[in-house]
N, C-alpha and C positions, 0 to 999 in steps of 0.2 A: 572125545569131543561130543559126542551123541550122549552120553552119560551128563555132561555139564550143559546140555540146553533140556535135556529129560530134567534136571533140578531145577532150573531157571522154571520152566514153566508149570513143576510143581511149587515154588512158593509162589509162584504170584496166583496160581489158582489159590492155593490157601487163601492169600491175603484178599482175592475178592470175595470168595466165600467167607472170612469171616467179618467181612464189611458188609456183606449183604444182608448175616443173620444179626448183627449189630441191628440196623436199620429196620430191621422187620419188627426187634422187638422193643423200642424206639415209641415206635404207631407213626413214623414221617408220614407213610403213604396212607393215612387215616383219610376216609373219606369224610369225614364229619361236616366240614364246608358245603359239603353239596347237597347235604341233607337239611342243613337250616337255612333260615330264611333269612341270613345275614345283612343282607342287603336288599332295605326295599326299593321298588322299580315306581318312577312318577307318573309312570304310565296306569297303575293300577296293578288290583293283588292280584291278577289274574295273568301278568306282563311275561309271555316266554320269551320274547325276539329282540328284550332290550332296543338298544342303540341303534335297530333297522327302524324303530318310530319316526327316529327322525327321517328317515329318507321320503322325500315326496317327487312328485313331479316336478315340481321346480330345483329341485337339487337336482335329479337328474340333468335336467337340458340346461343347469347351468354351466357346465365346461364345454358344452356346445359354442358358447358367447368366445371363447379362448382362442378356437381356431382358424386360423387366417388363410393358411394355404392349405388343401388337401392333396398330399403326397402320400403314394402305397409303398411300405416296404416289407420285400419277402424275409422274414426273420428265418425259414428254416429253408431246408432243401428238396425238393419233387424228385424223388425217386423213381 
């Protein structure tokens, strides 16, 4: 019994190592994307923080407008 779970988990180590050097030599995990400027920002060429542009003060306090009743609830446990 010890002898057929000792095989069992030599081939499937094989089979992820030989899926893992498949894939390396592949280039999936290429980082090439993040090194070009694939996509420009409307914000300007200087844009790090993308899609936080849009956030303003009025976005904020607008789910403010949403709330009718203020009710507290404890999501965890005080230990």
């Amino acid at each position: 019994m010890k002898i057929c779970n000792y095989f069992k988990f030599t081939i499937i180590l094989i089979f992820i190592l030989s899926n893992v050097c498949s894939f390396s030599s592949l280039g999936i995990a290429d980082e090439l994307p993040l090194r070009q400027r694939w996509s420009p920002s409307i914000f300007g060429r200087n844009d790090e923080v993308g899609s936080v542009n849009w956030i303003n003060n009025k976005k904020v306090l607008e789910p403010l407008k949403l709330v009718k009743k203020v009710k507290v609830a404890t999501l965890g446990k005080v230990y």
